[in-house]
HTML snippet that shows the backbone in 3Dmol.js (N, CA, C, O; Angstrom):
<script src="https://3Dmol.org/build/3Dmol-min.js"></script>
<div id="view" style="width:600px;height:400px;position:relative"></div>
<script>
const pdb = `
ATOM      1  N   UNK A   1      14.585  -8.521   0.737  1.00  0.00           N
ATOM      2  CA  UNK A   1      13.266  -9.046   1.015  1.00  0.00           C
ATOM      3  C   UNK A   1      12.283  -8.467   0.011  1.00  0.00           C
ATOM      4  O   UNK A   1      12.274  -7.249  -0.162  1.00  0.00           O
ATOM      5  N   UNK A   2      11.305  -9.400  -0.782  1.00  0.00           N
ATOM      6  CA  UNK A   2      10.666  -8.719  -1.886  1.00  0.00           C
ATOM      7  C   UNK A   2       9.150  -9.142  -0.936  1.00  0.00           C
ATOM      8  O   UNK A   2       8.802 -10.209  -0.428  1.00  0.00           O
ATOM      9  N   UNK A   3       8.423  -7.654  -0.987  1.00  0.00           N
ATOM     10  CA  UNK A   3       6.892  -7.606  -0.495  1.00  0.00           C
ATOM     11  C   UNK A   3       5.946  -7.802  -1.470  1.00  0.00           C
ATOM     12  O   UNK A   3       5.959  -7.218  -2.553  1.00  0.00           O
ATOM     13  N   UNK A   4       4.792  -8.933  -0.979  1.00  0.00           N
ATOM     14  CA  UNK A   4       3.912  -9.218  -1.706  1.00  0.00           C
ATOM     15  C   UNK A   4       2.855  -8.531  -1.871  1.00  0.00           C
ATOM     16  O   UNK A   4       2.470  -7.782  -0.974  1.00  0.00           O
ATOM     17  N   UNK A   5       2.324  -8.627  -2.801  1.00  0.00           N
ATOM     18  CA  UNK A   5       1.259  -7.766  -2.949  1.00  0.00           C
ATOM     19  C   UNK A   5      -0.288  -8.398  -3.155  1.00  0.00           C
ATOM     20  O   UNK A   5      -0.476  -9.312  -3.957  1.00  0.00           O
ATOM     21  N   UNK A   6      -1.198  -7.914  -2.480  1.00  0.00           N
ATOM     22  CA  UNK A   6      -2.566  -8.556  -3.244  1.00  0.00           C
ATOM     23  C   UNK A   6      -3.634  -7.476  -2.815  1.00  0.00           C
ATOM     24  O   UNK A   6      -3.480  -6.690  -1.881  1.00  0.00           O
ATOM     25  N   UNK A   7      -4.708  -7.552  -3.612  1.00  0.00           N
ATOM     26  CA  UNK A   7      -6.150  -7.024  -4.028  1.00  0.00           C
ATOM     27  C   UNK A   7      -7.071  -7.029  -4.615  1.00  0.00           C
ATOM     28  O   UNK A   7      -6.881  -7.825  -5.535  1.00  0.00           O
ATOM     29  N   UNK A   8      -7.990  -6.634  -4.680  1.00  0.00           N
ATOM     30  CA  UNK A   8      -9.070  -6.614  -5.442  1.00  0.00           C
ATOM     31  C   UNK A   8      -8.843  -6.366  -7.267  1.00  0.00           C
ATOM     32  O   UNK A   8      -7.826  -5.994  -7.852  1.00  0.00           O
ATOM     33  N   UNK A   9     -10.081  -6.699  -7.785  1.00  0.00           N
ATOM     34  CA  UNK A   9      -9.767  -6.649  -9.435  1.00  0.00           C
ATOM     35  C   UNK A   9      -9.759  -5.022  -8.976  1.00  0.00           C
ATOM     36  O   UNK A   9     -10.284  -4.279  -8.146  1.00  0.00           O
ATOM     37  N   UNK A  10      -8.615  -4.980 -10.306  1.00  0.00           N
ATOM     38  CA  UNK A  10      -8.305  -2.971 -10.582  1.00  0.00           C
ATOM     39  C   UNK A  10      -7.962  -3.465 -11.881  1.00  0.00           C
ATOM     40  O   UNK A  10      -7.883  -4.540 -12.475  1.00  0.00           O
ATOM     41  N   UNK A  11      -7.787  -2.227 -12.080  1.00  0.00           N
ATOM     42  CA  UNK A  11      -6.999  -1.898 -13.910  1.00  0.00           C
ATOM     43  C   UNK A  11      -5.532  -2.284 -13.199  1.00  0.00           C
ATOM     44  O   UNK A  11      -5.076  -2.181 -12.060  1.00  0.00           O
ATOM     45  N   UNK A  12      -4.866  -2.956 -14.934  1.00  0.00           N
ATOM     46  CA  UNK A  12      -3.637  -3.496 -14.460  1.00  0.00           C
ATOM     47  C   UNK A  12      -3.066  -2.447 -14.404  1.00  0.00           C
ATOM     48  O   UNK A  12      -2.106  -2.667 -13.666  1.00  0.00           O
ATOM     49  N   UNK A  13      -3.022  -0.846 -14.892  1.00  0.00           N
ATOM     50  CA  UNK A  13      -2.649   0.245 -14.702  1.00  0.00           C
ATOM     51  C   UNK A  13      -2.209   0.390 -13.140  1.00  0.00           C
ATOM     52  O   UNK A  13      -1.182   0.820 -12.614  1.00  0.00           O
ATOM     53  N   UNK A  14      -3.156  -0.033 -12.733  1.00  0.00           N
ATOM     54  CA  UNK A  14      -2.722   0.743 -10.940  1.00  0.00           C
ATOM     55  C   UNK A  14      -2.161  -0.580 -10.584  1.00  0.00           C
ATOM     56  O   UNK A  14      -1.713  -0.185  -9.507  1.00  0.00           O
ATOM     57  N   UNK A  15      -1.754  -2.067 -10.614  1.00  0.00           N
ATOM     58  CA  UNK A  15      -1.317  -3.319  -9.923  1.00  0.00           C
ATOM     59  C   UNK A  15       0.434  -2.423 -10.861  1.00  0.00           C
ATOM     60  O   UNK A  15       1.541  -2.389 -10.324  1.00  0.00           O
ATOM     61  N   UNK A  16       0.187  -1.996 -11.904  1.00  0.00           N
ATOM     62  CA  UNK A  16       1.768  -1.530 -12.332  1.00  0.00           C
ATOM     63  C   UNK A  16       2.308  -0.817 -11.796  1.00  0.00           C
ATOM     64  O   UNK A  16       3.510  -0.930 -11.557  1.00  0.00           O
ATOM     65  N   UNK A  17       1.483   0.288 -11.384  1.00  0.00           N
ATOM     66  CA  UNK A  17       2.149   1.770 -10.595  1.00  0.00           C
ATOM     67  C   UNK A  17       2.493   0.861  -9.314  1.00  0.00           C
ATOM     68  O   UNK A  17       3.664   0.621  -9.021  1.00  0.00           O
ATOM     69  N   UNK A  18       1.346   0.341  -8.525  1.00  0.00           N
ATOM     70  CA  UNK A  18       1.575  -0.124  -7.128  1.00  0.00           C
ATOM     71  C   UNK A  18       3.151  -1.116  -7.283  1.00  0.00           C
ATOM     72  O   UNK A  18       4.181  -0.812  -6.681  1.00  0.00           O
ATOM     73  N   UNK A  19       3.032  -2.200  -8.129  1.00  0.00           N
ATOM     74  CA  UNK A  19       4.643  -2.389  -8.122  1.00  0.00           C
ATOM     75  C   UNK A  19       5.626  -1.675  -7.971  1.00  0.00           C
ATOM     76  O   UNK A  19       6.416  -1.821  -7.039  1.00  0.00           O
ATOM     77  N   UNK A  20       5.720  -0.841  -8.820  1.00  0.00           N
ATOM     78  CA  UNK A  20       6.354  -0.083  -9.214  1.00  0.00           C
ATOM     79  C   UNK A  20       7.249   0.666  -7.909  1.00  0.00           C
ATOM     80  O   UNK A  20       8.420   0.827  -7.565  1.00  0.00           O
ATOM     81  N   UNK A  21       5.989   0.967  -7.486  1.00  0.00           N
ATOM     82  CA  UNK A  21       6.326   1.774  -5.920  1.00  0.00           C
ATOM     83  C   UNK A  21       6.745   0.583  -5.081  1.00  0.00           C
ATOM     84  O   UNK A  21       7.785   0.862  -4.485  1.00  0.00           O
ATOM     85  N   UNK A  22       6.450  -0.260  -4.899  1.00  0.00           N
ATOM     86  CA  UNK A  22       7.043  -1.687  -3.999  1.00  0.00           C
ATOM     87  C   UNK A  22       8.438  -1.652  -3.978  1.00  0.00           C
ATOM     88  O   UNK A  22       9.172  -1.476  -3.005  1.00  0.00           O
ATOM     89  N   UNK A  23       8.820  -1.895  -5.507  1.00  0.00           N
ATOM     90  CA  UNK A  23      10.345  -1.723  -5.862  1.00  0.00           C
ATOM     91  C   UNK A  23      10.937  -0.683  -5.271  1.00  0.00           C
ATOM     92  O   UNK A  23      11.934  -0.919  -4.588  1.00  0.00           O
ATOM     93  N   UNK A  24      10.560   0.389  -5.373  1.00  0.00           N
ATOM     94  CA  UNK A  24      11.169   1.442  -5.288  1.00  0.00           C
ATOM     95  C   UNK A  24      11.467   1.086  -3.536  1.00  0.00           C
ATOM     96  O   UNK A  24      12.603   1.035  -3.062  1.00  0.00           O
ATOM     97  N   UNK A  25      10.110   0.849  -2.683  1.00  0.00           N
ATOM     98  CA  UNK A  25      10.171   0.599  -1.331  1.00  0.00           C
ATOM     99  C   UNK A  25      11.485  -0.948  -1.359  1.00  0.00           C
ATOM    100  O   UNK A  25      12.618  -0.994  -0.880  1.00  0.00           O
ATOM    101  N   UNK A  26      11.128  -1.432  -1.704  1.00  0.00           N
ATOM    102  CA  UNK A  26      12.548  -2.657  -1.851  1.00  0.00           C
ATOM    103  C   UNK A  26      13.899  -2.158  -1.584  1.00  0.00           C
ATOM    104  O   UNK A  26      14.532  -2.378  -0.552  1.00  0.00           O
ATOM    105  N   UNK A  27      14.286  -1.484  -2.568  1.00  0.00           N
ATOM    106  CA  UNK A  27      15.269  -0.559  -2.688  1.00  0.00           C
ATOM    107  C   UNK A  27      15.564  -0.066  -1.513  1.00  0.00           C
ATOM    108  O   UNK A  27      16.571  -0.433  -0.907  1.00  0.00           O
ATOM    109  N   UNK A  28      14.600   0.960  -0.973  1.00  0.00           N
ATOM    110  CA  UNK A  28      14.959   1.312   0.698  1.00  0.00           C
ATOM    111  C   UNK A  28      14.807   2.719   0.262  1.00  0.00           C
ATOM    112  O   UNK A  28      15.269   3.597   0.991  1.00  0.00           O
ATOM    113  N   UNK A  29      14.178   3.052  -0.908  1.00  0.00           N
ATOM    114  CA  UNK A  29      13.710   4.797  -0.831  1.00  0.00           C
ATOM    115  C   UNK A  29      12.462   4.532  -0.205  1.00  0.00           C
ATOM    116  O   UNK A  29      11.606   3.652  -0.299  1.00  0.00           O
ATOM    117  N   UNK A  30      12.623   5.567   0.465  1.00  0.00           N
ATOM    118  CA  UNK A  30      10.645   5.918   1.513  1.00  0.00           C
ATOM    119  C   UNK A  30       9.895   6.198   0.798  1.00  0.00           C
ATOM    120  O   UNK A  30      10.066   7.293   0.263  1.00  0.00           O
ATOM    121  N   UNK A  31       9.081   5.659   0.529  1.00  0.00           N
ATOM    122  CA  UNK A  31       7.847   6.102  -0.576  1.00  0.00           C
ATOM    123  C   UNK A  31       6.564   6.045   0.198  1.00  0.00           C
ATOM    124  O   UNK A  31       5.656   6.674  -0.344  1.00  0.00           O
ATOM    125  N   UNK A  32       6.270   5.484   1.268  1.00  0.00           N
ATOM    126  CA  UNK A  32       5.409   5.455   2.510  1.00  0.00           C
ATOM    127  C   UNK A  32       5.262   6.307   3.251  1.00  0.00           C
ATOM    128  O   UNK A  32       5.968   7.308   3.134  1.00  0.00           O
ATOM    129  N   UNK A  33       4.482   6.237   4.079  1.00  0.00           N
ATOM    130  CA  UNK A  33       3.820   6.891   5.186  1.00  0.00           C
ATOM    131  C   UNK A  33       3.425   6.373   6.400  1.00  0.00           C
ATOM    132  O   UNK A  33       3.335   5.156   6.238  1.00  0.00           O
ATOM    133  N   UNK A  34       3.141   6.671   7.539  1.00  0.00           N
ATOM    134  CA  UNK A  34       2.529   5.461   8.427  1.00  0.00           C
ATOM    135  C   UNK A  34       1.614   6.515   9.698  1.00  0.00           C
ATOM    136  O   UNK A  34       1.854   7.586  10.256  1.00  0.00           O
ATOM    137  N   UNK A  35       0.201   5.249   9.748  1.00  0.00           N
ATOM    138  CA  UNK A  35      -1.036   6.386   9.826  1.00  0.00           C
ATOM    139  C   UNK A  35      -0.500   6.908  11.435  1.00  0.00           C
ATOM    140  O   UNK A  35       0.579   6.712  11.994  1.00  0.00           O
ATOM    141  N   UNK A  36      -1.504   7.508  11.817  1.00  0.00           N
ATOM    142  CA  UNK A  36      -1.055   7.651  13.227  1.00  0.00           C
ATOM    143  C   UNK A  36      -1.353   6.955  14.378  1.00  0.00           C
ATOM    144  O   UNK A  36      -0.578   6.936  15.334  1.00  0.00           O
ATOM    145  N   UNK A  37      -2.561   6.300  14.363  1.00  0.00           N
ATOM    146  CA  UNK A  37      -3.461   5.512  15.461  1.00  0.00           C
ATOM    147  C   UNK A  37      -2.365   3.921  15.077  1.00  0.00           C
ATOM    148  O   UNK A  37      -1.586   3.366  15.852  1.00  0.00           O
ATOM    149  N   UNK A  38      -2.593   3.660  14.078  1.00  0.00           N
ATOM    150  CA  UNK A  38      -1.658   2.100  14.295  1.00  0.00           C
ATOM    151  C   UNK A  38      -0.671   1.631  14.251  1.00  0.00           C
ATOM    152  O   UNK A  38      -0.222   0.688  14.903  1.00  0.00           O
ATOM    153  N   UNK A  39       0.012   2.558  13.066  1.00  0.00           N
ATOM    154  CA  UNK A  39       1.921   3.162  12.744  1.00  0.00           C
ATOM    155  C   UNK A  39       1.215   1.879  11.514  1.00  0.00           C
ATOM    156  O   UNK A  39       1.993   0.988  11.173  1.00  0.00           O
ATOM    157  N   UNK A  40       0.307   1.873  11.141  1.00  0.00           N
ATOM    158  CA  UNK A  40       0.288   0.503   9.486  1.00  0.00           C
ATOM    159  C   UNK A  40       1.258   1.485   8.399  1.00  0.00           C
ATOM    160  O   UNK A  40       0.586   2.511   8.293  1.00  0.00           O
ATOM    161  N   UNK A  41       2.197   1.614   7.761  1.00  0.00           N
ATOM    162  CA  UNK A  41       2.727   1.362   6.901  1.00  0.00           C
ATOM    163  C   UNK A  41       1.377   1.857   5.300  1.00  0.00           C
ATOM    164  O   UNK A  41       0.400   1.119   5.171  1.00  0.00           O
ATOM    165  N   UNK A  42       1.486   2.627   4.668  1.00  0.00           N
ATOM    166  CA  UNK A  42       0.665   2.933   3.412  1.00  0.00           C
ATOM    167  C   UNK A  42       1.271   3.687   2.131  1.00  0.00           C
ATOM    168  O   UNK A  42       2.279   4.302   2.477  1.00  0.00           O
ATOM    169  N   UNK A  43       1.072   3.796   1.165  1.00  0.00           N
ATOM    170  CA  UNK A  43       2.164   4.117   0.043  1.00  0.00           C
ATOM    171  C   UNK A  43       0.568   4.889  -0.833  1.00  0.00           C
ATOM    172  O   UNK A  43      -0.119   4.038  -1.400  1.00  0.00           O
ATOM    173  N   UNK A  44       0.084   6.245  -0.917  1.00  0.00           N
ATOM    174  CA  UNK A  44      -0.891   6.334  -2.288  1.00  0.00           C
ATOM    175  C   UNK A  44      -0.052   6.325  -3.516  1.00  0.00           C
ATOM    176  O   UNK A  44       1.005   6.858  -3.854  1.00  0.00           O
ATOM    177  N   UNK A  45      -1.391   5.075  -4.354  1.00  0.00           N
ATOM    178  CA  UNK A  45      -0.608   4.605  -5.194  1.00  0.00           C
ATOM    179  C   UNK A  45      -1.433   5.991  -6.318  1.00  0.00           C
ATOM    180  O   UNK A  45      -0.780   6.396  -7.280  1.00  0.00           O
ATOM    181  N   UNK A  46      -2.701   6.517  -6.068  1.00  0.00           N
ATOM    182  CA  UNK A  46      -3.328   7.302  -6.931  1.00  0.00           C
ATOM    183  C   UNK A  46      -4.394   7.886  -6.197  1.00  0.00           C
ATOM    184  O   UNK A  46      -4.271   7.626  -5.000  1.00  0.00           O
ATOM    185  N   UNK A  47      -5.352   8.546  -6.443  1.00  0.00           N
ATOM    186  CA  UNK A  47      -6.017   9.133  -5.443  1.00  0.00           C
ATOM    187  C   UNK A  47      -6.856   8.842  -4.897  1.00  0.00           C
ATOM    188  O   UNK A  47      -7.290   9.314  -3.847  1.00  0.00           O
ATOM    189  N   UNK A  48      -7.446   7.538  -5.868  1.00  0.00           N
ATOM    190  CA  UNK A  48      -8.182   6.347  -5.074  1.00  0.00           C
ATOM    191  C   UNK A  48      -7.660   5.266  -4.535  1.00  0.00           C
ATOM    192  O   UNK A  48      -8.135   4.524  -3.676  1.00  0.00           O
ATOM    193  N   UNK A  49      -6.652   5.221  -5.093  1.00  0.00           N
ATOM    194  CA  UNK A  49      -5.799   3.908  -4.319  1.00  0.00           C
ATOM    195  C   UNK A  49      -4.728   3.915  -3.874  1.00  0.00           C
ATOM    196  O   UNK A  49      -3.806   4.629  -4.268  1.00  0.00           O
ATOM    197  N   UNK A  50      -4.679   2.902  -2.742  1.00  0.00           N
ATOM    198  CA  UNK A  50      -3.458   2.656  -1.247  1.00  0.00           C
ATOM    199  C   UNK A  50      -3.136   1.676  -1.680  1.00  0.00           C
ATOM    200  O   UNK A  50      -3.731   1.076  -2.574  1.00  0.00           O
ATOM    201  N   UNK A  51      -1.939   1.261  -1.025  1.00  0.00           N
ATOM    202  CA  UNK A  51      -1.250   0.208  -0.741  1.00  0.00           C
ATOM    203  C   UNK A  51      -0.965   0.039   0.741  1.00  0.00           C
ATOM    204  O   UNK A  51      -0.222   0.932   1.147  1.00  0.00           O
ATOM    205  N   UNK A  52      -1.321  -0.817   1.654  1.00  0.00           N
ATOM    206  CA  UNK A  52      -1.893  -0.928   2.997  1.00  0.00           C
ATOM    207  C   UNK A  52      -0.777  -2.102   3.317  1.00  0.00           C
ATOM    208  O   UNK A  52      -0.517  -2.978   2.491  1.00  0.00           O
ATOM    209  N   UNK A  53      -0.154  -2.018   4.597  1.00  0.00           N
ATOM    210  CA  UNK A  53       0.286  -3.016   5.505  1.00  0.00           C
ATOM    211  C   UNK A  53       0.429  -2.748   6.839  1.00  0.00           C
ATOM    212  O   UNK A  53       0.907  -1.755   7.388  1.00  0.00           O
ATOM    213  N   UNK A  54      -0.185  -4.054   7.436  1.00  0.00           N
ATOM    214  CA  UNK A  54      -0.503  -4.025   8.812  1.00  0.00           C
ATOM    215  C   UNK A  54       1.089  -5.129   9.556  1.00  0.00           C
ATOM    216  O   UNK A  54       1.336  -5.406  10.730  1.00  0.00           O
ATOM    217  N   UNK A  55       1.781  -5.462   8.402  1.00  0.00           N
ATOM    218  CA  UNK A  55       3.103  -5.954   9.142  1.00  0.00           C
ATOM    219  C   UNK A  55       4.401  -5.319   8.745  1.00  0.00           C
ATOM    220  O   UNK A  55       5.353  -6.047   8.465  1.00  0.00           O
ATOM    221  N   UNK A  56       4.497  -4.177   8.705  1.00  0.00           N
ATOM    222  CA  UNK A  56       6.003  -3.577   8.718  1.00  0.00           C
ATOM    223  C   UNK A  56       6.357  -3.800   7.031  1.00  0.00           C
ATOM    224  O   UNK A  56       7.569  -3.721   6.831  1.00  0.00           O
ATOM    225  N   UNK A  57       5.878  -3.953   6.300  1.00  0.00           N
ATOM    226  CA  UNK A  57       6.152  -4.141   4.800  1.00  0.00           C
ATOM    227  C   UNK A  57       6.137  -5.539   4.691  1.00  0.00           C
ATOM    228  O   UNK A  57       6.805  -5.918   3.729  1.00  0.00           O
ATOM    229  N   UNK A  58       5.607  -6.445   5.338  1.00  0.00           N
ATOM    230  CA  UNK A  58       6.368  -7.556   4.332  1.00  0.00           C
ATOM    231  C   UNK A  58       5.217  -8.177   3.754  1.00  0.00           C
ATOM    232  O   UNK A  58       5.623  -9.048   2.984  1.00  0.00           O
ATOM    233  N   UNK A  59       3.905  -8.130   3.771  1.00  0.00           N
ATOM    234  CA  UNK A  59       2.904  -8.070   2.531  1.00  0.00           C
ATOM    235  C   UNK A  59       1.990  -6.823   2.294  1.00  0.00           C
ATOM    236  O   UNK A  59       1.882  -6.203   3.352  1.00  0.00           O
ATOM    237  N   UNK A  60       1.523  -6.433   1.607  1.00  0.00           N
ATOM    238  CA  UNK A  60       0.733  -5.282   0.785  1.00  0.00           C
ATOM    239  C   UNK A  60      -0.544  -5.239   0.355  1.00  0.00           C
ATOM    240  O   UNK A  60      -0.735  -5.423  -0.847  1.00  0.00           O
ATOM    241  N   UNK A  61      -1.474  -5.034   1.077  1.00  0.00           N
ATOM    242  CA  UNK A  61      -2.826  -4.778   0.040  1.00  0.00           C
ATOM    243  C   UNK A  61      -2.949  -3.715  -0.433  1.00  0.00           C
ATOM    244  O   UNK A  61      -2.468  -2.750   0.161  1.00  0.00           O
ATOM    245  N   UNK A  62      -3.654  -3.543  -1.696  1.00  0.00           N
ATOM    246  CA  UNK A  62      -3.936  -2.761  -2.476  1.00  0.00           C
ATOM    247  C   UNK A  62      -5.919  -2.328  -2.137  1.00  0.00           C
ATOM    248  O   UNK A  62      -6.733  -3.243  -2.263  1.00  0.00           O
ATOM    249  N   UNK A  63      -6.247  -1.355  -1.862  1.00  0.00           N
ATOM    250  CA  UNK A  63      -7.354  -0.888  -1.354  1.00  0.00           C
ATOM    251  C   UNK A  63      -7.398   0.136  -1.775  1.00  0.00           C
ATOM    252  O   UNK A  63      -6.458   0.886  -2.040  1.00  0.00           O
ATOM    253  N   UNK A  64      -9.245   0.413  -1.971  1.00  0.00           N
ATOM    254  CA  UNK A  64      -9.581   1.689  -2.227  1.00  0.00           C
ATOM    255  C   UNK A  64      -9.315   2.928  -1.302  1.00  0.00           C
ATOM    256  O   UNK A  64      -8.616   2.850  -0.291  1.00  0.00           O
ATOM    257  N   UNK A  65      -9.757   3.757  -1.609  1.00  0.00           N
ATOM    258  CA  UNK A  65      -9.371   4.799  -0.154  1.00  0.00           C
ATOM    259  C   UNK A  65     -10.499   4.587   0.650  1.00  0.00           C
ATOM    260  O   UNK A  65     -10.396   4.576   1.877  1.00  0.00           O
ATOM    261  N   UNK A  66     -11.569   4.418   0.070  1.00  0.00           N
ATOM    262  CA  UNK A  66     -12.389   4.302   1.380  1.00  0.00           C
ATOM    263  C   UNK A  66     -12.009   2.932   2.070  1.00  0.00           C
ATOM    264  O   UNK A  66     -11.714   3.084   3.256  1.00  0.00           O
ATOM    265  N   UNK A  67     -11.938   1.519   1.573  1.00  0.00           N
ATOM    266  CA  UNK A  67     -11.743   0.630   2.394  1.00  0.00           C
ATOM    267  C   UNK A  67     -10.323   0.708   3.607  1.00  0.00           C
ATOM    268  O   UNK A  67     -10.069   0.020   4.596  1.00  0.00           O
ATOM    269  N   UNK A  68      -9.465   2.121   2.833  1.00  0.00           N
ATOM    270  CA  UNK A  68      -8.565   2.402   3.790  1.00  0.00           C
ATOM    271  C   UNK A  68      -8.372   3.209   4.767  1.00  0.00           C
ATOM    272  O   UNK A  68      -7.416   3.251   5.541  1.00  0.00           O
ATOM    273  N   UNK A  69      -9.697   4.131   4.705  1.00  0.00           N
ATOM    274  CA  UNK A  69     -10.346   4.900   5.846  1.00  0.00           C
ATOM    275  C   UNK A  69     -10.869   4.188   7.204  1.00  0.00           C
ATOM    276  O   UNK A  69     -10.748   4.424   8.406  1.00  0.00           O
ATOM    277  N   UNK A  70     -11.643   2.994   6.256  1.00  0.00           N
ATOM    278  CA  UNK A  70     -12.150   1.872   7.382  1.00  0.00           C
ATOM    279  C   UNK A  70     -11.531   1.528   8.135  1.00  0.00           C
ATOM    280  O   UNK A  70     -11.694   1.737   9.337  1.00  0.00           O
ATOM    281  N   UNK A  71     -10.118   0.528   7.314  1.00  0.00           N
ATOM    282  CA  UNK A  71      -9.211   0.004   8.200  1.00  0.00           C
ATOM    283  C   UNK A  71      -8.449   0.822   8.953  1.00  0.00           C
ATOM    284  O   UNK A  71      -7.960   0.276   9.943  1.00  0.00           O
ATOM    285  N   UNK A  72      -8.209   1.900   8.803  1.00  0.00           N
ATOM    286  CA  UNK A  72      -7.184   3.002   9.765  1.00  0.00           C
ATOM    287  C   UNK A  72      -8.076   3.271  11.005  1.00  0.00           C
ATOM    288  O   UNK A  72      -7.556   3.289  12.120  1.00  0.00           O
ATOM    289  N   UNK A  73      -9.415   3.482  10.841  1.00  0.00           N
ATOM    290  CA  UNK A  73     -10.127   3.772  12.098  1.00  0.00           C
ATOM    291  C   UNK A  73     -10.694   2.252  12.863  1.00  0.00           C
ATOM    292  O   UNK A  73     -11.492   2.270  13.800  1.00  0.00           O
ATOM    293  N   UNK A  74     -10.274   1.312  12.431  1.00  0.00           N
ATOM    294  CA  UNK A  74     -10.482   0.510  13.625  1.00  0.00           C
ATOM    295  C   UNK A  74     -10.171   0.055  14.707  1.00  0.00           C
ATOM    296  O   UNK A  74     -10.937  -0.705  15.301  1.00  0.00           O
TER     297      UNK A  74
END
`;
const viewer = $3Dmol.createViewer("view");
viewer.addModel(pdb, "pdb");
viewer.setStyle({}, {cartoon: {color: "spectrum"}});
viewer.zoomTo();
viewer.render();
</script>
């Protein structure tokens, strides 16, 4: 199963790393985390940026950290 990814404009720098790490999650190495209040699924791709899913991996947003502070506390 290959997970999709989408987000906001970034440097293609971080849409590369964030692949990058997808694959790796593809594969079936843990490269994730999952918060505590919702169990969402998150991968830091850098220290400003997440990779966010609210369905078990099978699509991906890419978010700042703060927009991923937001979404974890709602």
């Amino acid at each position: 199963m290959r997970a999709r990814l989408s987000g906001p404009p970034a440097d293609r720098r971080i849409y590369a790393k964030a692949s990058a790490l997808l694959q790796e999650f593809d594969r079936g190495r843990k490269v994730f985390s999952r918060t505590r209040q919702h169990g969402y699924l998150h991968i830091n791709v850098t220290a400003w940026w997440r990779l966010l899913s609210k369905d078990a991996g099978k699509s991906w947003h890419l978010v700042t950290h703060v927009t991923f502070e937001k979404e974890v506390k709602k």
